[in-house]
Short mmCIF file of the C-alpha atoms (twelve columns), coordinates in Angstrom:
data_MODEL
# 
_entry.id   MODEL 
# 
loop_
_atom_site.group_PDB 
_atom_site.id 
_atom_site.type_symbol 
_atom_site.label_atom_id 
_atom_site.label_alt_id 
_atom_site.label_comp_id 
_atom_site.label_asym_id 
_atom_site.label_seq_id 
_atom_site.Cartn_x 
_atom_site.Cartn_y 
_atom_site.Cartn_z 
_atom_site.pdbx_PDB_model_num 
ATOM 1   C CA . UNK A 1   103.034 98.018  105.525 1 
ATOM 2   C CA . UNK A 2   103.327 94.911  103.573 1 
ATOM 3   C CA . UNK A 3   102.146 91.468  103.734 1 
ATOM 4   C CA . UNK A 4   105.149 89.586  102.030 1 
ATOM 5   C CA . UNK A 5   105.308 85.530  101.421 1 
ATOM 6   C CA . UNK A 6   108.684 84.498  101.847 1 
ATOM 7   C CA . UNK A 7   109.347 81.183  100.357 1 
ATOM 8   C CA . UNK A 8   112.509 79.275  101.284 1 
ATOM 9   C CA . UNK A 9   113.234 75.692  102.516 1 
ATOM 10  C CA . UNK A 10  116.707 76.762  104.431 1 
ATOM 11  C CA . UNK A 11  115.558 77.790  108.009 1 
ATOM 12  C CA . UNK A 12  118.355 79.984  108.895 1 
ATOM 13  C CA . UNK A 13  118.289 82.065  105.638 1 
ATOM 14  C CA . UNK A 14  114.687 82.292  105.763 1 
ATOM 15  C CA . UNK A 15  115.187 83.374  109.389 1 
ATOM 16  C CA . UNK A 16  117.309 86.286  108.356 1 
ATOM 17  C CA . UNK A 17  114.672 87.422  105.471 1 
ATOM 18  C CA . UNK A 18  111.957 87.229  107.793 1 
ATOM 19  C CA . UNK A 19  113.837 89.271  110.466 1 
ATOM 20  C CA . UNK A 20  115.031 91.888  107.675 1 
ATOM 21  C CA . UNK A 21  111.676 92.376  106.444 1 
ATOM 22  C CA . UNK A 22  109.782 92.977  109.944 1 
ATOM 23  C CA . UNK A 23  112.390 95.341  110.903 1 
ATOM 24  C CA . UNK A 24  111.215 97.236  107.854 1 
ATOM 25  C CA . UNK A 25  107.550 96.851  109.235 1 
ATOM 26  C CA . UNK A 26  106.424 94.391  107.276 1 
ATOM 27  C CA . UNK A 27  104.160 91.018  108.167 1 
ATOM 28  C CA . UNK A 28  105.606 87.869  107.219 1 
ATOM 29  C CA . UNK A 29  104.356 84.479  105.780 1 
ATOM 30  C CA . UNK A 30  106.468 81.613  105.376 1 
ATOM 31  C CA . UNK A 31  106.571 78.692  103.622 1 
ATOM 32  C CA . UNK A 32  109.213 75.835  102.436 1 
ATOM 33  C CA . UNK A 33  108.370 74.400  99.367  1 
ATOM 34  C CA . UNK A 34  106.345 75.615  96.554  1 
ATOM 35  C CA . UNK A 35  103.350 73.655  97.137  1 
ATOM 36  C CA . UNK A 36  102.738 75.564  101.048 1 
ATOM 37  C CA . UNK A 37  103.608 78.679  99.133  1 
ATOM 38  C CA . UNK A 38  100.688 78.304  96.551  1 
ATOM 39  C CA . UNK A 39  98.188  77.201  98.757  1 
ATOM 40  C CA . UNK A 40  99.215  80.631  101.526 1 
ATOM 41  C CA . UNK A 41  98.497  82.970  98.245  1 
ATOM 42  C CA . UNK A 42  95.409  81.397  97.712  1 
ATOM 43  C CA . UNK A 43  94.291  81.846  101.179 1 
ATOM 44  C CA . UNK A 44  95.759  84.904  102.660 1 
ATOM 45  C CA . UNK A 45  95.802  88.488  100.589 1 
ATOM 46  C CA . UNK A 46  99.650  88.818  99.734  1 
ATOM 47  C CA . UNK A 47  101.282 91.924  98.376  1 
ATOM 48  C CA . UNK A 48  104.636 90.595  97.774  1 
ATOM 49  C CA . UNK A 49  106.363 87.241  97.435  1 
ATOM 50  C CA . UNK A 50  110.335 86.563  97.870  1 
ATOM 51  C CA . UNK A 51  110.494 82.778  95.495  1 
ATOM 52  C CA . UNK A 52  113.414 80.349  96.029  1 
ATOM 53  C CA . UNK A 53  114.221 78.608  93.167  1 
ATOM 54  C CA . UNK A 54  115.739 75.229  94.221  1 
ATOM 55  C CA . UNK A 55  112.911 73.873  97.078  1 
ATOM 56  C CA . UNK A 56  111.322 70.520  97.501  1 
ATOM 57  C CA . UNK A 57  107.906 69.356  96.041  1 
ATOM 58  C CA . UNK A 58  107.597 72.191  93.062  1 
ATOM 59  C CA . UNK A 59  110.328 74.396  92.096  1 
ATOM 60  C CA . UNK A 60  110.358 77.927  92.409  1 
ATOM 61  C CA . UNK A 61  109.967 78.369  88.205  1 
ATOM 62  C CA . UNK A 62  106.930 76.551  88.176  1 
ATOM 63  C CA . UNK A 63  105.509 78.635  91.829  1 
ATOM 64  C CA . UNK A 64  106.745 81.964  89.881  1 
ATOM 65  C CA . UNK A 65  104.346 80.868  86.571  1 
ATOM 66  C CA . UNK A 66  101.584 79.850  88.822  1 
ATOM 67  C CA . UNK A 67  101.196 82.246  90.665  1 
ATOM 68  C CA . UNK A 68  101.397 85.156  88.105  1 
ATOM 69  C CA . UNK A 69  98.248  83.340  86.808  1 
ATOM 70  C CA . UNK A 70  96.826  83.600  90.131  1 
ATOM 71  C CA . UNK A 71  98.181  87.504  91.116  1 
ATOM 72  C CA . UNK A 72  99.896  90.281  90.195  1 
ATOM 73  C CA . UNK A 73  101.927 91.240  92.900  1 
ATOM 74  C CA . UNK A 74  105.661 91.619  92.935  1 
ATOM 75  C CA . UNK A 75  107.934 88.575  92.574  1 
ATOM 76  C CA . UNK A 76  111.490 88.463  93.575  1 
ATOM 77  C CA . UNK A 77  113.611 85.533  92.873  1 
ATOM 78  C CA . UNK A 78  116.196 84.823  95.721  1 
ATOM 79  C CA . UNK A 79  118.450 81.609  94.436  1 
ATOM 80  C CA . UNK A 80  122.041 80.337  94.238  1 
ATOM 81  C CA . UNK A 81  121.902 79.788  90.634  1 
ATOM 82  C CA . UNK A 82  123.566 82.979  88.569  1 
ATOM 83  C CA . UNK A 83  123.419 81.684  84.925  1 
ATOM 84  C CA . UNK A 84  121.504 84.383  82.870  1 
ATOM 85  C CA . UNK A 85  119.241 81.385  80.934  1 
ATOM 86  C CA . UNK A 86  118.495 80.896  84.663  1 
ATOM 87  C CA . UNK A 87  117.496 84.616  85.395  1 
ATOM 88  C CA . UNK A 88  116.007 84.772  81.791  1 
ATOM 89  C CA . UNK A 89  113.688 81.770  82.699  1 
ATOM 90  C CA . UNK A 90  112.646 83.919  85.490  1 
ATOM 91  C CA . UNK A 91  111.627 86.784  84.096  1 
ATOM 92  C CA . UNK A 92  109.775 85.194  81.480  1 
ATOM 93  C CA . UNK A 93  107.878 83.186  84.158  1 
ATOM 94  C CA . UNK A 94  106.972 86.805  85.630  1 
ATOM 95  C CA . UNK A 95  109.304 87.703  88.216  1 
ATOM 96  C CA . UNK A 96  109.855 91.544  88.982  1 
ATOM 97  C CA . UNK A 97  113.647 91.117  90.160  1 
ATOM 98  C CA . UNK A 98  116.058 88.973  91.047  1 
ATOM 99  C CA . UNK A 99  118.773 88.216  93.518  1 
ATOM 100 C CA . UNK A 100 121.545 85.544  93.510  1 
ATOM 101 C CA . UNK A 101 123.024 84.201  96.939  1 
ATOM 102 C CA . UNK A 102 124.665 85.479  99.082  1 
ATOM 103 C CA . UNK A 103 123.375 88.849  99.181  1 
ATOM 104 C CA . UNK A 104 123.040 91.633  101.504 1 
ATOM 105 C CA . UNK A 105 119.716 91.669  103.704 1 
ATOM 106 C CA . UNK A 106 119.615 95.327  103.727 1 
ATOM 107 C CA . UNK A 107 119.575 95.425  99.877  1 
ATOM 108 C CA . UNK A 108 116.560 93.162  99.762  1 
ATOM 109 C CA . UNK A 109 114.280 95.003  101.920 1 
ATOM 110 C CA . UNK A 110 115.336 98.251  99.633  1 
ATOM 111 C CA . UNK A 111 114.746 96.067  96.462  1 
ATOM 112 C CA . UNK A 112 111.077 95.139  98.610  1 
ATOM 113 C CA . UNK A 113 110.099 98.758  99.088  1 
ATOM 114 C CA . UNK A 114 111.231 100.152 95.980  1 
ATOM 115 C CA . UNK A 115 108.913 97.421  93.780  1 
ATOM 116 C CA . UNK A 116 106.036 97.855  96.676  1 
ATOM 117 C CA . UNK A 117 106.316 101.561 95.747  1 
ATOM 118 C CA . UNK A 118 105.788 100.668 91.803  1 
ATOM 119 C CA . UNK A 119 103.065 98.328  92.195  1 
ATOM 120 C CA . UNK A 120 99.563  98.753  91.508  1 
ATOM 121 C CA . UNK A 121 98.661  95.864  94.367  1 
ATOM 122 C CA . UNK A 122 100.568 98.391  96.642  1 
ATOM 123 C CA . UNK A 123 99.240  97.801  100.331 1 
ATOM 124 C CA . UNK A 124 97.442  101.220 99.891  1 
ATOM 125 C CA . UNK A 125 95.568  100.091 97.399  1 
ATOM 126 C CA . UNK A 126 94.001  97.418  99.596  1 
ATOM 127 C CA . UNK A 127 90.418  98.490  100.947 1 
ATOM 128 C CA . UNK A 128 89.457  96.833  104.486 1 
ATOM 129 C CA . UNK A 129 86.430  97.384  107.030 1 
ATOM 130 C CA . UNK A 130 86.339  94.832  109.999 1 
ATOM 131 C CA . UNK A 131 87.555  91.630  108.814 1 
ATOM 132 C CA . UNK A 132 86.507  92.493  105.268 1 
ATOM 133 C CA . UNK A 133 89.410  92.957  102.534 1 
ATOM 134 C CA . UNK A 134 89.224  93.758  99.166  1 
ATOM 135 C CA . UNK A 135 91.802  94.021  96.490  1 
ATOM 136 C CA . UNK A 136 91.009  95.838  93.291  1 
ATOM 137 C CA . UNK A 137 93.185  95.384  90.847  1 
ATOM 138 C CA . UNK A 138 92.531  91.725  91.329  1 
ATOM 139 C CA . UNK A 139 89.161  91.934  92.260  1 
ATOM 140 C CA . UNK A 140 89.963  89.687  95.023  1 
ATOM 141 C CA . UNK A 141 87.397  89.615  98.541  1 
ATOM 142 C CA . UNK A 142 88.983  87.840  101.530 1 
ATOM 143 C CA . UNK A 143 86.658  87.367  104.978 1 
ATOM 144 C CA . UNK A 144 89.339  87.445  107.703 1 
ATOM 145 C CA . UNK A 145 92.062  86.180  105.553 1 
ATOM 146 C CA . UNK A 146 90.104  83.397  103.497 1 
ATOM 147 C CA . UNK A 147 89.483  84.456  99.786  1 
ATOM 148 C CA . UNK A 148 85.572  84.413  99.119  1 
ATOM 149 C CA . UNK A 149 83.827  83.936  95.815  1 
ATOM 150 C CA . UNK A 150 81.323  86.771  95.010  1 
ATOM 151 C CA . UNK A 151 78.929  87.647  91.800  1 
ATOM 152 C CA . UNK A 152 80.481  90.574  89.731  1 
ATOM 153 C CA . UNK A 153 77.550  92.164  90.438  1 
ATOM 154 C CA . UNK A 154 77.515  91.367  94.711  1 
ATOM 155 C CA . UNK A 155 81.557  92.748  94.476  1 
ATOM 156 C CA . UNK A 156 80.496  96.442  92.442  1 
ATOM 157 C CA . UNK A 157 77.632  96.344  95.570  1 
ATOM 158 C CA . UNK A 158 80.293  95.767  98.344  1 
ATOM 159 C CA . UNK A 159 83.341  97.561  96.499  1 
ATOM 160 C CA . UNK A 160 80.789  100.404 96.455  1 
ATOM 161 C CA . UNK A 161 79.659  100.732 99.935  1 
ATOM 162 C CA . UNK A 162 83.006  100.612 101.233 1 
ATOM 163 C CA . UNK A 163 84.548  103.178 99.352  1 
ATOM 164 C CA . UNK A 164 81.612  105.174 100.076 1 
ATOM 165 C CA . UNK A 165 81.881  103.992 103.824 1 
ATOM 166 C CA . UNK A 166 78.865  106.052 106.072 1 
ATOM 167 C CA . UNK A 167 76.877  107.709 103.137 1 
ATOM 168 C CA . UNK A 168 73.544  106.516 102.398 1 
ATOM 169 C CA . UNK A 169 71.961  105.355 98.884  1 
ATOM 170 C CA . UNK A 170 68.436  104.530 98.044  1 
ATOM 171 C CA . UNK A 171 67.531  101.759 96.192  1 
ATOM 172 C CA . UNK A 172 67.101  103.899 93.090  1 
ATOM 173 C CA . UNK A 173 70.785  105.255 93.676  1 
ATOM 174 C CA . UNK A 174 72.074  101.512 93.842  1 
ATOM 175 C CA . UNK A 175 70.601  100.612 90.295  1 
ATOM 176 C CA . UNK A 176 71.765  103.009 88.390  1 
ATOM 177 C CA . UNK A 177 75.367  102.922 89.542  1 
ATOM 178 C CA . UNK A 178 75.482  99.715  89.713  1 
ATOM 179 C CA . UNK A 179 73.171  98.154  87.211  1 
ATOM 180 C CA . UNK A 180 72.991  101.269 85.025  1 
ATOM 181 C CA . UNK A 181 70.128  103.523 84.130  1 
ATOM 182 C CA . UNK A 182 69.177  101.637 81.202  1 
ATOM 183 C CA . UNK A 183 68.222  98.660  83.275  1 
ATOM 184 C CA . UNK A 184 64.582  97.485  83.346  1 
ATOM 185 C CA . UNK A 185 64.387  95.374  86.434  1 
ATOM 186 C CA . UNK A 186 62.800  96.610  89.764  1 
ATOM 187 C CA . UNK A 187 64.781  97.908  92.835  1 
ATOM 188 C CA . UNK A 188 63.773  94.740  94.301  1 
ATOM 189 C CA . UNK A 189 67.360  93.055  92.419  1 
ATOM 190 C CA . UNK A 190 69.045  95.881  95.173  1 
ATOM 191 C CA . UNK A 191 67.418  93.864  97.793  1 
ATOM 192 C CA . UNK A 192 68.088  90.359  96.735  1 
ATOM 193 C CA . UNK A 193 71.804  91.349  95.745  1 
ATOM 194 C CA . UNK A 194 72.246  92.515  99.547  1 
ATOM 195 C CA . UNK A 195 70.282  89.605  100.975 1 
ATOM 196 C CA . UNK A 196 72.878  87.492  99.050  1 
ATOM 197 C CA . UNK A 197 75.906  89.341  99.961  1 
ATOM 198 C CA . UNK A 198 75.014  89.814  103.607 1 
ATOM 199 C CA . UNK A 199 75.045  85.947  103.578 1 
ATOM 200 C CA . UNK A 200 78.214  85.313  101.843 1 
ATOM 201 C CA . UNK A 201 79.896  87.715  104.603 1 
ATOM 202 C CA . UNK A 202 78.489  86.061  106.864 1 
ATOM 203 C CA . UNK A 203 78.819  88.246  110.499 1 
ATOM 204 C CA . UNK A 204 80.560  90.971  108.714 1 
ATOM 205 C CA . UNK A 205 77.232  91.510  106.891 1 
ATOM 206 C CA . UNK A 206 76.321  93.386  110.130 1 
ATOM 207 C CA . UNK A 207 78.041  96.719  108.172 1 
ATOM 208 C CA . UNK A 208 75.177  97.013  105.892 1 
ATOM 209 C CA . UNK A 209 72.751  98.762  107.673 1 
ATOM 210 C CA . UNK A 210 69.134  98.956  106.031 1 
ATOM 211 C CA . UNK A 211 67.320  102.196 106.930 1 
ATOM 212 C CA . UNK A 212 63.257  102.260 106.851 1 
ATOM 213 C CA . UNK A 213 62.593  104.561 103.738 1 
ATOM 214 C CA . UNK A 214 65.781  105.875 103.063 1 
ATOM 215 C CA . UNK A 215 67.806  102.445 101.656 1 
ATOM 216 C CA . UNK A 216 71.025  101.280 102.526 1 
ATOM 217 C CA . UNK A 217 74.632  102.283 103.864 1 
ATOM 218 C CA . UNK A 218 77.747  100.475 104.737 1 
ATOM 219 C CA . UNK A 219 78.900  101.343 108.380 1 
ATOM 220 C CA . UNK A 220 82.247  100.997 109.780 1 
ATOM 221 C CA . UNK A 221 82.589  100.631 113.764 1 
ATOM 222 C CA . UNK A 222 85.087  103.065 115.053 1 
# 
C-alpha cells in the first residue's frame, strides 16, 4: 500500500489517524510540526500526506505550498478551522481535499484511497529493486529511504535497467536509447556513466552486472 505522512501536533488524534490508516494497510510517518514534516518528505519517498493546519514552528499553509514545490503527491488538509477563505487558501496552496474536525476516521481512509487511486505518484507507480527506489513522475531516486542526487543522464541509465530488470544490453544498445543514435561519442560514455552510478549507489551497485563481451544487465536477487 501506501506510505502516508501524517502531520499533527495532538497525540491522541494523530494516534487515531495513524491507527485508521494501518488498518487500511498503509505505513505511517509522523510528525508534529511543519518543520519535522518537511524535512520526512525530503528524506523518505511519501505517497500521501494528511497536513494540520494550526501546528507549532510553520503552519500547515506554508508546509502545504512547500511541499507542492517539492512533490506531487496528494494533500489532505485535516483542521478545526471551517471558514471557506480558510479552505480556499488551501486549495490554492495545492491541497487535493479537505476535512474539518471532528470527522469520521473511516471517511478519511476512504477519502485516502480514493485520491491514492487518482494519483499519478500512486504506490504502483513506484519502481524498487533491493533498497533502490525510484519515483517517476518526480524523477526522484532514494537509496534505502534517503533521496540521492543523480545526472539526468545516470537516472535514464538506472530507470532503464530496472524496468528492463534481467535482460541484457550491449554497449551499442545503451547509446542509442539512451544517448540517441545521432550521438558521436564512443561507447566508452556507457562505461563511465555506470562507473559513476555504481558509485553513487553505493552497495546496491552490486545489481549491475557487467558481462565479458556481451555488456551490461541489471539483476534483481530473488
Amino acid at each position: 500500500m501506501a506510505n502516508i505522512l501524517v502531520v499533527e501536533d495532538e497525540k491522541n488524534m494523530q494516534d487515531i489517524i495513524v491507527t485508521y490508516l494501518q488498518r487500511g494497510g498503509h505505513t505511517c510517518f509522523t510528525a508534529n510540526d511543519g518543520v519535522d514534516a518537511l524535512m520526512l518528505l525530503k528524506s523518505n519517498p511519501m505517497d500521501f500526506m494528511i497536513l494540520d493546519i494550526m501546528m507549532p514552528h510553520l503552519d500547515g499553509f506554508s508546509v502545504c505550498k512547500i511541499a507542492r514545490e517539492m512533490s506531487q503527491i496528494p494533500i489532505i488538509i485535516l483542521t478545526a478551522k471551517s471558514d471557506e477563505c480558510d479552505k480556499l487558501k488551501g486549495y490554492e496552496y495545492g491541497a487535493d481535499d479537505y476535512i474539518t474536525k471532528p470527522f469520521s476516521p473511516k471517511v478519511l481512509l476512504a477519502k485516502v484511497n480514493a485520491l491514492l487511486r487518482r494519483s499519478s505518484i500512486n504506490i504502483a507507480n513506484t519502481i524498487s529493486a533491493g533498497k533502490i527506489t525510484i519515483l517517476p513522475s518526480s524523477h526522484k531516486i532514494f537509496l534505502d529511504g534517503q533521496e540521492i542526487t543523480l545526472t539526468h543522464k545516470e537516472y535514464e541509465l538506472l530507470y532503464f535497467f530496472m524496468v528492463n530488470a534481467g535482460q541484457i544490453f550491449s554497449r551499442e544498445q545503451l547509446l542509442n536509447r539512451i544517448w540517441g543514435y545521432d550521438f558521436e561519442g564512443s561507447t566508452r560514455t556507457v562505461d563511465t556513466h555506470i562507473k559513476t552510478l555504481r558509485q553513487k549507489l553505493g552497495s546496491e551497485g552490486k545489481h549491475i552486472i557487467t558481462l565479458i563481451r556481451s555488456g551490461y544487465k541489471f539483476e534483481v536477487e530473488i
